[in-house]
C-alpha positions in Angstrom: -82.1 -75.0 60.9 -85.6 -74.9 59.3 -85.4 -71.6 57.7 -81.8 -72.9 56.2 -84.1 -75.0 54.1 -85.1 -72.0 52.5 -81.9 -70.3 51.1 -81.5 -70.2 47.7 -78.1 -70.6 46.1 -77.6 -68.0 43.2 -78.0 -70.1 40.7 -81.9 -70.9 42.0 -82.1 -67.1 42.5 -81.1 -66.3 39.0 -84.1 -69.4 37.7 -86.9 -67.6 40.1 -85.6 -64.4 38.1 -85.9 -65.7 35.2 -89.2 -67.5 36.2 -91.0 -63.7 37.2 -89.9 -61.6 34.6 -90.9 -64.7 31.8 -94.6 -65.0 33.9 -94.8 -60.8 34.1 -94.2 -61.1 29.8 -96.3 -63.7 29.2 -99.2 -61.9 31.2 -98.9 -58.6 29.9 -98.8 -59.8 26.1 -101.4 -62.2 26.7 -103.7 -59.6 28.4 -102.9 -56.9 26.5 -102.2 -58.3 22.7 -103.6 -61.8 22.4 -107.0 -61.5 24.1 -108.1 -58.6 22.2 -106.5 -60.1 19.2 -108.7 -63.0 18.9 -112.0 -60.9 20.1 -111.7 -58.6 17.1 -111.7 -61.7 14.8 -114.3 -63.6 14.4 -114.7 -67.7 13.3 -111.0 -68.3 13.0 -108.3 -67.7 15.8 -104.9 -67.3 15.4 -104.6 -71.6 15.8 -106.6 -72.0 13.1 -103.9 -69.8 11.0 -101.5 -71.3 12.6 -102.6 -75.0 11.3 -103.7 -74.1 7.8 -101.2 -76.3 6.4 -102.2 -74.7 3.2 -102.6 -71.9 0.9 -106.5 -72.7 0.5 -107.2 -72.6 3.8 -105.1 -69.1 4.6 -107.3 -67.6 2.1 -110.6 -68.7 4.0 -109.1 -67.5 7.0 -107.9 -64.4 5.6 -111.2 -63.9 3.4 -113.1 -64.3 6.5 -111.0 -62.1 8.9 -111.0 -59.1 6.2 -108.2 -56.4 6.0 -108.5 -55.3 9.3 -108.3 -58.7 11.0 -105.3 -59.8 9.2 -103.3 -56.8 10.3 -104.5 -57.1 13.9 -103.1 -61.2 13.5 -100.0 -59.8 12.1 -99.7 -57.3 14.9 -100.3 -60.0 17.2 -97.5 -62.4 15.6 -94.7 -59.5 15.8 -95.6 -59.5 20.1 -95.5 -63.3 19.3 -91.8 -62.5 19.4 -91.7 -61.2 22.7 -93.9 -64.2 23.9 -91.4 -66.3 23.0 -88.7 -64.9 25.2 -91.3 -64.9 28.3 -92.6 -68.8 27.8 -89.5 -69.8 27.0 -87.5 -68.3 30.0 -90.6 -69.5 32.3 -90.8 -72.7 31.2 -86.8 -73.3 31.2 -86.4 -72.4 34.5 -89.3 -74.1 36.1 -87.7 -76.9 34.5 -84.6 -76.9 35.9 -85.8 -76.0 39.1 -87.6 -79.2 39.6 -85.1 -80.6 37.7 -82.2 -80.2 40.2 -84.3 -80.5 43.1 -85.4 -84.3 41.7 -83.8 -87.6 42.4 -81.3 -89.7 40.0 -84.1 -91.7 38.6 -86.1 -88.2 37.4 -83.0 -86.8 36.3 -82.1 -89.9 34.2 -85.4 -89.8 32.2 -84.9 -85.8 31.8 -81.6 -85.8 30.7 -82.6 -83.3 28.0 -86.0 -82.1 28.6 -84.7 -78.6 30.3 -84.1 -78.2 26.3 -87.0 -78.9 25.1 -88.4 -75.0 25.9 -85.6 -73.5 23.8 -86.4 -75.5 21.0 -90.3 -74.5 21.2 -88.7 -71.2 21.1 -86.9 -72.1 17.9 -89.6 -73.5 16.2 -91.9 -70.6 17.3 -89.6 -68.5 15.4 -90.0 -70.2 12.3 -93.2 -70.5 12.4 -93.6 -66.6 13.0 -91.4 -66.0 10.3 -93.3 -68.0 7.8 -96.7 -66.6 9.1 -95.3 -63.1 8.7 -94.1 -64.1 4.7 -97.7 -65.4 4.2 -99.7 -62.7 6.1 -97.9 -59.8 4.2 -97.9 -61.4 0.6 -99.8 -64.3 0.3 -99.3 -64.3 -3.1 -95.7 -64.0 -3.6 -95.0 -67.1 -1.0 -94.3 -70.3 -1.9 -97.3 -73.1 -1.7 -95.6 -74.9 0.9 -95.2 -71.9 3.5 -98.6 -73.2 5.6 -97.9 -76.9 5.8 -93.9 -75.8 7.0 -95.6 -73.2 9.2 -98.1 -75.9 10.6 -95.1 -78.3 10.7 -93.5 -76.0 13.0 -96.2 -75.2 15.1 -96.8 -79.4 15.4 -93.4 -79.6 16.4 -93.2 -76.4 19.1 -96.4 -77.7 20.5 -95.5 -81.2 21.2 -92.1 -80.1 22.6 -94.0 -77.9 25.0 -96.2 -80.7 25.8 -93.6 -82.9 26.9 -91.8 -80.5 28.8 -95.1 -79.8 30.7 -95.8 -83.0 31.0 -91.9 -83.8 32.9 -92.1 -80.6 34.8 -95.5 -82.2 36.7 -94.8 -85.6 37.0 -91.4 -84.5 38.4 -93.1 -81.8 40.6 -95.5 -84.3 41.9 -92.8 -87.0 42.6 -91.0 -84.2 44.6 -93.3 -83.3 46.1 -94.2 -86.6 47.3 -90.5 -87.1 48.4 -90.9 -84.4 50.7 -93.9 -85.0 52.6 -92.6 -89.2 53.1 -89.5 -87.2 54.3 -91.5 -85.0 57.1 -93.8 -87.7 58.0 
């Protein structure tokens, strides 16, 4: 009866799928793409571009990371693509695993957080998109490019913040259930 504890219905199989193969992506293009990235550019990261909110400060950061350094960042954003799909699909479906595992009252006040990853995903995209338009023609872009770019990247990062932020407090709380329940 213990060990019936531990099977998974196929739905929770497909979400721990989902769950690997989104970790194994974000690993690999984090090891291999963003880390060297960011070590072959020096003073300003990819954040930085990312929050430059305008024109003025893209050409500081481009100035300063030369030629070279803006094609490695623009490499980088294109792989951005396929980081997308891995954080998305991990965070979705550590989401929803705690999700349905939780009690009414967690489930109430996350009603629509398991969204929340797919629209970081959605603004990521813009954001790429408009960081791509700038990086390879900063002078045939519209002025307002950065500050939508750096609205965007606001917006994906506070979504992902508050789907963090659900997934732990409801992680803690269940696991909190459990142990009351075994004690």
């Amino acid at each position: 009866m213990f060990l019936d504890k531990f099977k998974k219905s196929p739905q929770d199989k497909i979400l721990y799928l989902l769950s690997l193969v989104g970790f194994i992506i974000v690993l690999l293009v984090e090891i291999l793409i963003f880390i060297p990235a960011e070590t072959a550019v020096s003073t300003y990261g990819i954040l930085d571009y990312e929050f430059a909110w305008s024109i003025d400060q893209v050409v500081s950061i481009f100035v300063e990371w030369g030629a070279s350094g803006i094609l490695i960042q623009i490499n980088a954003i294109y792989w951005d693509f396929l980081f997308i799909i891995g954080y998305v699909s991990l965070a979705f479906s550590l989401i929803l695993l705690v999700y349905h595992r939780s009690g009414e009252t967690v489930q109430f006040y996350g009603t629509y957080i398991p969204l929340t990853p797919l629209l970081t995903g959605v603004f990521d995209i813009i954001e790429n998109i408009l960081l791509l338009s700038i990086g390879n023609s900063i002078t045939s872009v519209p002025d307002y490019f950065p500050l939508l770019a750096s609205l965007s990247a606001t917006i994906k990062f506070g979504l992902l913040f508050v789907g963090i932020i659900y997934f732990a407090i409801s992680l803690l709380i269940l696991i909190i259930n459990k142990l009351r329940k075994y004690k």
